[in-house]
N, C-alpha and C positions, 0 to 999 in steps of 0.2 A: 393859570389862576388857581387851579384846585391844585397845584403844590405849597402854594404861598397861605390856604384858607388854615392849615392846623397851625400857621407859626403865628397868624392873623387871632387865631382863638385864645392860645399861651398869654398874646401880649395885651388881649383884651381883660382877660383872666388877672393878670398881675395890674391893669388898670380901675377897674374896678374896685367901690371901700372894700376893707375888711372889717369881716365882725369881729369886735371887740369884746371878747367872753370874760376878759377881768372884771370889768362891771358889772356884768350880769348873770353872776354865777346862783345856782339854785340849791347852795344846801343850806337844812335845817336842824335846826336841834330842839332837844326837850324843854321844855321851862317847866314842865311840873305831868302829874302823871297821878291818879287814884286808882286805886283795884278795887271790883264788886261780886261778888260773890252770883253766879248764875250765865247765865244767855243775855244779852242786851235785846229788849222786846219793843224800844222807845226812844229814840233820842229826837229833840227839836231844836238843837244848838246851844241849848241852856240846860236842860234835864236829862238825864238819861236813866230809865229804870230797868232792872232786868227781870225776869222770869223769877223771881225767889223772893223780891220786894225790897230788894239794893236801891239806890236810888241817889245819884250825887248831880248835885245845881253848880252851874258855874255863875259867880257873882263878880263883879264890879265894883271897889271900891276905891274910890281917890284913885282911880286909873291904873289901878291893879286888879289883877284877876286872883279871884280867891275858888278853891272848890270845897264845898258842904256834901260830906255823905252822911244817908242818914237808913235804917230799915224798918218797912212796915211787916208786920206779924203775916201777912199776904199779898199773893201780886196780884197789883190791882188788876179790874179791867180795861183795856184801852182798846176805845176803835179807832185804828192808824186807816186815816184818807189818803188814797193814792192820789198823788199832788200831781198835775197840770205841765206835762214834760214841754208843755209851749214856751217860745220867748216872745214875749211882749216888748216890742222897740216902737214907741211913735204908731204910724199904722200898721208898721209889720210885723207877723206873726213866723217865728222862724220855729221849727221841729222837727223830728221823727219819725220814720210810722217801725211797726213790727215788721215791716215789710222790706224792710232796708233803704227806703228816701228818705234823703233830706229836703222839706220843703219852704220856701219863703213865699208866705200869702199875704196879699195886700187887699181889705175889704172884701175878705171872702174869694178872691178871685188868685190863683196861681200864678205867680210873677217866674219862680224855676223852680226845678226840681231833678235831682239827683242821685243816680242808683251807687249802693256802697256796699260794703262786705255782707252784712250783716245787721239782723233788730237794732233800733237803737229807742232804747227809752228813757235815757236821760236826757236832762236838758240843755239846751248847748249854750254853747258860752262866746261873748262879743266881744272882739276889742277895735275900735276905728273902723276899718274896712275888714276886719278880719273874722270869720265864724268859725268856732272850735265847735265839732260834736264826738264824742263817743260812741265805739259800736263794742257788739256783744262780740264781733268777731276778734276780739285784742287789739285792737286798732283806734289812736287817734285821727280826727282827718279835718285838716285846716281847707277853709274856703273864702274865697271872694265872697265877701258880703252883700256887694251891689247885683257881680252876675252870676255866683255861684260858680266858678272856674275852682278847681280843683288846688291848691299851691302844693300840697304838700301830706302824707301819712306815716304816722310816728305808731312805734310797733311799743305796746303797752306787756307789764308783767301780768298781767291776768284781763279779764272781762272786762268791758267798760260798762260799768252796771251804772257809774257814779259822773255826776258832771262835772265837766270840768271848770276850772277858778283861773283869773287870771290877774296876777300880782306882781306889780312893778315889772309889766312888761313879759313876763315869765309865765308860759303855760302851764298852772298842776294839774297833772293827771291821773284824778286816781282812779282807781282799779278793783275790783274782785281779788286782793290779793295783800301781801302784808310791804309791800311798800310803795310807796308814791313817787312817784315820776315827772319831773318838770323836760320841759322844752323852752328852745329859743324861740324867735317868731319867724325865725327861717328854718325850721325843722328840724334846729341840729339838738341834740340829744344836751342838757343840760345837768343832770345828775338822777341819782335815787334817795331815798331815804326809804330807810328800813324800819319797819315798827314792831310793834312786841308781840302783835296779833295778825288776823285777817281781818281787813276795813269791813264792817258793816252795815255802816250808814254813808249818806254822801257825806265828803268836808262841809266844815261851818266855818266861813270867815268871821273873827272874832276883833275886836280894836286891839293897833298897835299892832300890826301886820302879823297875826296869830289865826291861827286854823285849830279849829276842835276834833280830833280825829274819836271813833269810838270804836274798839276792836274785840275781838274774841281769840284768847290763848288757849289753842285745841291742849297743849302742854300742860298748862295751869288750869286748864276747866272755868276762867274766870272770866272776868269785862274788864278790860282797861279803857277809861278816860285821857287821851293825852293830849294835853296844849304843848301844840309845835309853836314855834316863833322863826323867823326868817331869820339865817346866821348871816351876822353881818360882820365885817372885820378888814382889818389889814394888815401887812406882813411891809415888812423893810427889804431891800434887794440892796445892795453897795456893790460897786463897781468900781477898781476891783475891791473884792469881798476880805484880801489883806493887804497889810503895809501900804497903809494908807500915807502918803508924805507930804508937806508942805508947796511944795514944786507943781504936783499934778493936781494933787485936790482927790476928789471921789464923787464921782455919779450915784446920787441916793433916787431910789426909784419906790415908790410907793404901790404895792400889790394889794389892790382895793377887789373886795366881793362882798356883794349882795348889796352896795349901793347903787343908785341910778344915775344920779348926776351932785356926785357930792362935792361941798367944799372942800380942798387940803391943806394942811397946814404941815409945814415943816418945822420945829424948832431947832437949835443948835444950845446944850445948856442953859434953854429956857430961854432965848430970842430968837423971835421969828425971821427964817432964813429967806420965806416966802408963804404965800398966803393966795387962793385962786382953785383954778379946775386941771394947774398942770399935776400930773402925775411922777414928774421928777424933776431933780433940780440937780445943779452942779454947786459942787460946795468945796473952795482952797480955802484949808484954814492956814490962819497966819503964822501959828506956833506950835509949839507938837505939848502934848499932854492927853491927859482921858475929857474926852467931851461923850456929852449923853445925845445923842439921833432922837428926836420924839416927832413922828408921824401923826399925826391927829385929822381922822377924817368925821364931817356932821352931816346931815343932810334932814330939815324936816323934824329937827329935835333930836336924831334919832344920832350918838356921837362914840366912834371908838378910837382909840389910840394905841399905838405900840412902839419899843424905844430901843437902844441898841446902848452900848458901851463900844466904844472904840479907842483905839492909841493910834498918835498920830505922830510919825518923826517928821525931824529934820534933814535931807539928803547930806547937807555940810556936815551937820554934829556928827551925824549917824560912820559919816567915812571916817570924822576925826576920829570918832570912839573906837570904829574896827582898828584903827593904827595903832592906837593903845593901846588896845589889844593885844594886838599882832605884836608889840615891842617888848611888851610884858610878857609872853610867851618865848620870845630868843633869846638867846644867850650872847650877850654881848660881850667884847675882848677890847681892854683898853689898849 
């Protein structure tokens, strides 16, 4: 029996889903970005001021994000509250201590608790069954939210000073450090993003699946304000990638990231070839010419699209044309 147990594990292995990381890829890009002259001494998701009297508000309007910088002649004074590293869920209190547990209290009274690398004084962060916290020792560490069972620790680029956020399923983790870090919900490492500075404040979830990041460039001696936004997109794959012919057709495959569960649309010169949750379609066109491939993914309002140029032959014309060819090329003897 324990020869047969490692071929038993393989065919378990290959039986079991696979994660599907096309959908839930985790990069981000900039929508916009202000610089402020000094130390950033303040920020509350909306305001940031620095040490010199710099000072830019993020606004809303008509469902756009606008940023107002403006400077006062001095920095004001501000008494910053150390905020409350507790999670409030229902009756339960989930936290911290400097001591390195993580604890879940119900009614005052300790339901579990668990020892980890290291302080943690951020706040930790919930998804379903799932409890994300951060410690100082570099380390994320995913838990069972009911019993506190360990799943899973994800190795971070600096401190975990900041709590983590979790967006369309996707862990952000950020860090003591100038780039942020997402995870799957299976531990597997989902990407970086790099920023201009070292984070200083925790992330602010903003509308329109946007994060406010506030940083400090030791380089530039300045404050950057940056609104990230979630990069959403999709890429075309063809199958094969040339000489496409009337005979075979072509496997058009749609490479979808940073949606969850989107619609797709395929067009074929602007009719729809197919419309649904497949991520590819078989496509024999009937006659050879340049047709335009248009991919259009939506989800939630949220819609991109990407297109391709292709030529497509005829197997028949194509032979007859090489023999043309080929006859116009000999020299023929009457």
């Amino acid at each position: 029996m324990r020869k047969f147990l490692p071929i038993l594990l393989i065919l378990l292995s290959y039986c079991s889903p696979k994660f599907q990381p096309d959908k839930f890829s985790f990069p981000l890009e900039e929508e916009s970005h202000i610089e402020l002259k000094g130390v950033p001494i303040y920020f509350d998701g909306k305001k940031c001021i620095t040490d010199k009297g710099w000072s830019a508000v993020i606004q809303e309007e008509n469902g756009k994000l606008n940023l107002k910088i403006s400077r006062n002649s001095a920095a004001p004074k501000i008494t910053i509250k150390n905020s409350n590293p507790r999670l409030r869920v229902g009756e339960d209190e989930y936290y911290g201590t400097p001591y390195g547990w993580v604890i879940r209290e119900r009614r005052g009274k300790i339901k579990w608790k668990r020892k980890i690398g290291a302080a943690v004084f951020a706040r930790p962060a919930i998804w379903k069954n799932y409890l994300f916290v951060t410690s100082l020792d570099g380390h994320i560490y995913a838990f069972k939210r009911s019993t506190g069972a360990l799943l899973w620790i994800g190795e971070l680029p600096g401190r975990g000073k900041y709590p983590p956020l979790v967006i369309d399923e996707i862990v952000v983790a950020p860090s003591l450090s100038n780039k942020i870090r997402g995870f799957f919900l299976n531990g597997k490492k989902a990407g970086d993003f790099k920023l201009e500075g070292v984070l200083k404040f925790p992330l602010y979830q903003l509308p329109g699946k946007r994060l406010a990041a506030v940083v400090y460039s030791w380089e530039k001696q300045n404050t950057l304000l940056q609104i990230l936004r979630k990069k959403m997109g999709v890429e075309i794959e063809l199958s094969p990638s040339t000489k496409i012919n009337t005979r075979e057709g072509a496997e058009i495959k749609a490479k979808v990231f940073g949606f969850y569960s989107p619609v797709i649309t395929f067009r074929i010169n602007g009719k729809i070839l197919s419309r649904g949750e497949d991520d590819r379609v078989l496509w024999i066109p009937s006659r050879e010419g340049i047709f335009k491939i248009e991919v259009e993914v939506e989800e939630k309002g949220y819609r991109r699209s990407s297109f391709k140029l292709v030529r497509v032959v005829s197997p028949e014309k194509e032979s007859y044309r090489s023999l043309l060819r080929l006859r116009q090329s000999c020299y023929w003897k009457k």
